[in-house]
C-alpha positions in Angstrom: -8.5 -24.0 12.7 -7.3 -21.3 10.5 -5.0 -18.5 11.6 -5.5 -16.7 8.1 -5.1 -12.8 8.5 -4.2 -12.7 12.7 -1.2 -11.4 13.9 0.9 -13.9 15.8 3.0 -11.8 18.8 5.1 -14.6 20.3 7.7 -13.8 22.9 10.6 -15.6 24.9 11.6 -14.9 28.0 15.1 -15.6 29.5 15.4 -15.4 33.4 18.1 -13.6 35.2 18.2 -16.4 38.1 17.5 -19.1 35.7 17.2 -21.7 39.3 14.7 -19.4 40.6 11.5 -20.9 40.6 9.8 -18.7 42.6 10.8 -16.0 39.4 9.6 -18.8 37.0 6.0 -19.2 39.2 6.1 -15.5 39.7 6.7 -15.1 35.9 4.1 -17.2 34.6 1.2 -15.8 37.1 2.1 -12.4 35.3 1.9 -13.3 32.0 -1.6 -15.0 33.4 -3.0 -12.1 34.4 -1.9 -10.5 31.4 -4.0 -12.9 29.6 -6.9 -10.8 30.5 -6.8 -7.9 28.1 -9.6 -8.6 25.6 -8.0 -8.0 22.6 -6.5 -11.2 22.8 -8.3 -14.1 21.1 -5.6 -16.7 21.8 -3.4 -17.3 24.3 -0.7 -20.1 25.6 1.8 -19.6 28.2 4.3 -22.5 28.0 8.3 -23.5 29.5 10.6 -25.6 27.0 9.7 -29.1 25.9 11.7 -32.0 26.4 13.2 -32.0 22.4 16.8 -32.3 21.3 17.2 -31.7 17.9 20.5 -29.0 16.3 17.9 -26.5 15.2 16.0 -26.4 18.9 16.8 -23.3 21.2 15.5 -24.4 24.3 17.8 -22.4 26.7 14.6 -19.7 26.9 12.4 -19.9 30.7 9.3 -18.9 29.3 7.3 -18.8 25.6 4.6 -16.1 26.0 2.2 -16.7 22.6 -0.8 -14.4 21.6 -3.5 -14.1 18.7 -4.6 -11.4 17.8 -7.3 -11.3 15.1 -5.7 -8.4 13.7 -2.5 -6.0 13.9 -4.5 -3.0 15.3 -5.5 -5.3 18.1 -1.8 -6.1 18.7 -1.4 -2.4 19.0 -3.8 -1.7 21.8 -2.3 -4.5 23.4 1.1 -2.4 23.5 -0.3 0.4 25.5 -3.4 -1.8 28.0 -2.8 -0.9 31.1 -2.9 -4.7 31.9 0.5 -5.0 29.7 2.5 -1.9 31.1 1.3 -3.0 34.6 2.7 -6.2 33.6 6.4 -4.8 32.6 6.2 -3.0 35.7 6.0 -5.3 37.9 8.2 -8.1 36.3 11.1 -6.6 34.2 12.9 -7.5 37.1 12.6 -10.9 36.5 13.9 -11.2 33.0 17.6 -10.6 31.7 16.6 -10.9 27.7 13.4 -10.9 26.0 12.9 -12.2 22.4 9.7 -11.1 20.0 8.7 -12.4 17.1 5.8 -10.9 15.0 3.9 -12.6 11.9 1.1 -12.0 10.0 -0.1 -14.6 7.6 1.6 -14.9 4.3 -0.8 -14.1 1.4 
């Protein structure tokens, strides 16, 4: 499978009750529903793997990673209603959030 011209949106999300997992569960059915706007093509919702290597940062709760066959795509994804209903309802969750953007290198 080729990822050639998409726009990767991947983002990390650190709890603020990192024990909580009722805010991990509650977490994760957000980002689920999120998974609904159509502009993504690609989703995966996933929690640290079991890997121990110096260059690993595993102290993250939740990885949060989209597709998006193009960068305007990623844009209306910014403003869906789906995605601002989703900050709204669980910025409270989350004491730091990570993003990192990438579009394929030509």
């Amino acid at each position: 499978m080729s990822l050639n011209n998409t726009f990767i949106h991947h983002v990390y999300f650190w709890l603020k009750d990192p024990e909580s997992k009722e805010d991990l569960k509650q977490l994760i059915a957000g980002l689920a529903r999120l998974s609904a706007v159509p502009e993504i093509n690609l989703f995966h919702i996933g929690t640290p793997a079991v890997t121990d290597r110096e260059v690993i940062d595993n102290t993250y709760a939740v990885s949060w990673l989209n597709v998006f066959l193009s960068a305007k795509d990623q844009d209306v994804y910014q403003t869906h209603p789906l995605h601002l209903k989703f900050i709204e309802e669980c910025s409270h969750l989350w004491s730091k959030v990570k993003v990192y953007d990438s579009i394929h290198h030509q």
